[in-house]
C-alpha positions as CSV (number, residue, x, y, z in Angstrom):
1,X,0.0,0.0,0.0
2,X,1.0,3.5,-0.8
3,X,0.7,6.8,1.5
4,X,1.8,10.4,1.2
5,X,3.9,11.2,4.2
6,X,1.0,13.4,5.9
7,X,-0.9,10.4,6.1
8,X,2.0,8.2,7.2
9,X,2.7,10.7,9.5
10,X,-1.1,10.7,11.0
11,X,-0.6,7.0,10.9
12,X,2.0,6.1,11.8
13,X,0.6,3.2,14.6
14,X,-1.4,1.9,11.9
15,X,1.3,1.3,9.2
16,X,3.5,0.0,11.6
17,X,1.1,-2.8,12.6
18,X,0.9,-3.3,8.7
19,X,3.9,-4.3,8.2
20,X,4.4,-6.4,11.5
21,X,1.4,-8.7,9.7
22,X,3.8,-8.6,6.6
23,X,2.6,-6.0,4.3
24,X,5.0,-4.1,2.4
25,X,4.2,-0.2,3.1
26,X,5.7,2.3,0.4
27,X,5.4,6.1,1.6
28,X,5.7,9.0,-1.2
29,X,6.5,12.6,-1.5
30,X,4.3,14.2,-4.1
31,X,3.6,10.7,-5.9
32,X,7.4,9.4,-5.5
33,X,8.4,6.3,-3.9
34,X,10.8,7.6,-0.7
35,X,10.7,5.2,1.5
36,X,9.3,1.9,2.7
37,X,8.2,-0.2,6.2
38,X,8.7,-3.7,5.8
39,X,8.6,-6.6,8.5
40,X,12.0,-7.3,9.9
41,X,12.1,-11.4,9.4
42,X,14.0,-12.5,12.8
43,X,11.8,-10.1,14.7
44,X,10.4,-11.4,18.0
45,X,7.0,-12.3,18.1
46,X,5.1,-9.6,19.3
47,X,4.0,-10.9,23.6
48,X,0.4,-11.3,24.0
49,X,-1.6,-8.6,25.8
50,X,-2.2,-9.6,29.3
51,X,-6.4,-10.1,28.5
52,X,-5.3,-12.4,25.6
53,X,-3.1,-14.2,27.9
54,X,-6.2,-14.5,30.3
55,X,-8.8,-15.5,27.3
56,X,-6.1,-18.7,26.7
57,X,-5.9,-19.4,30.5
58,X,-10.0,-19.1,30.6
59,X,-11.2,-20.2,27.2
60,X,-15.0,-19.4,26.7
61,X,-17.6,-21.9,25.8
62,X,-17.8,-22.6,22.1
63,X,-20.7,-20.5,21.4
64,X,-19.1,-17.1,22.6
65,X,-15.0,-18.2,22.2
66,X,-13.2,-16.1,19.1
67,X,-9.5,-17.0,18.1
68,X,-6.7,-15.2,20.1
69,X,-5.2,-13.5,17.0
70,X,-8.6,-12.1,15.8
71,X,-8.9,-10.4,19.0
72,X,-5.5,-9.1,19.4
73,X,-6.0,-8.0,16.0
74,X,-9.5,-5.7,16.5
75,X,-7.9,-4.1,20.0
76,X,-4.6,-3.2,18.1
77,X,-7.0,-1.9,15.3
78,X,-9.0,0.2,17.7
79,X,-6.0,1.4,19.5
80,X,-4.6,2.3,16.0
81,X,-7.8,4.2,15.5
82,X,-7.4,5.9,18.7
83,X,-4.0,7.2,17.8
């Protein structure tokens, strides 16, 4: 994906957490290529926030229970959002 640098600038949080999941990010200045977030490969995994942690410890009953990694992904979203 492709963003001026106001927007990378105003998003920064957001790009970031693109290219932890492993997109590419490309940032322009008036329409050029300048620069570009990409994940770093021997990166440590990311440590699970502490409710995540507890959801694993507690799982929910099968009606109700999400995945882990969908949750950690809409709270990082809305934090994102909130940035």
């Amino acid at each position: 994906m492709m963003y001026n640098v106001l927007e990378a600038r105003n998003n920064l949080s957001k790009l970031i957490a693109e290219a932890e999941s492993g997109a590419e990010v490309t940032i322009a200045r008036r329409g050029v290529p300048v620069a570009r977030l990409v994940p770093i490969d021997d990166a440590p995994p990311r440590p699970r926030s502490a409710f995540a942690t507890w959801l694993q410890e507690h799982p929910l009953t099968p009606g109700h229970a999400r995945p882990v990694d969908e949750i950690e992904a809409i709270v990082a979203e809305n934090r994102a959002a909130g940035a």
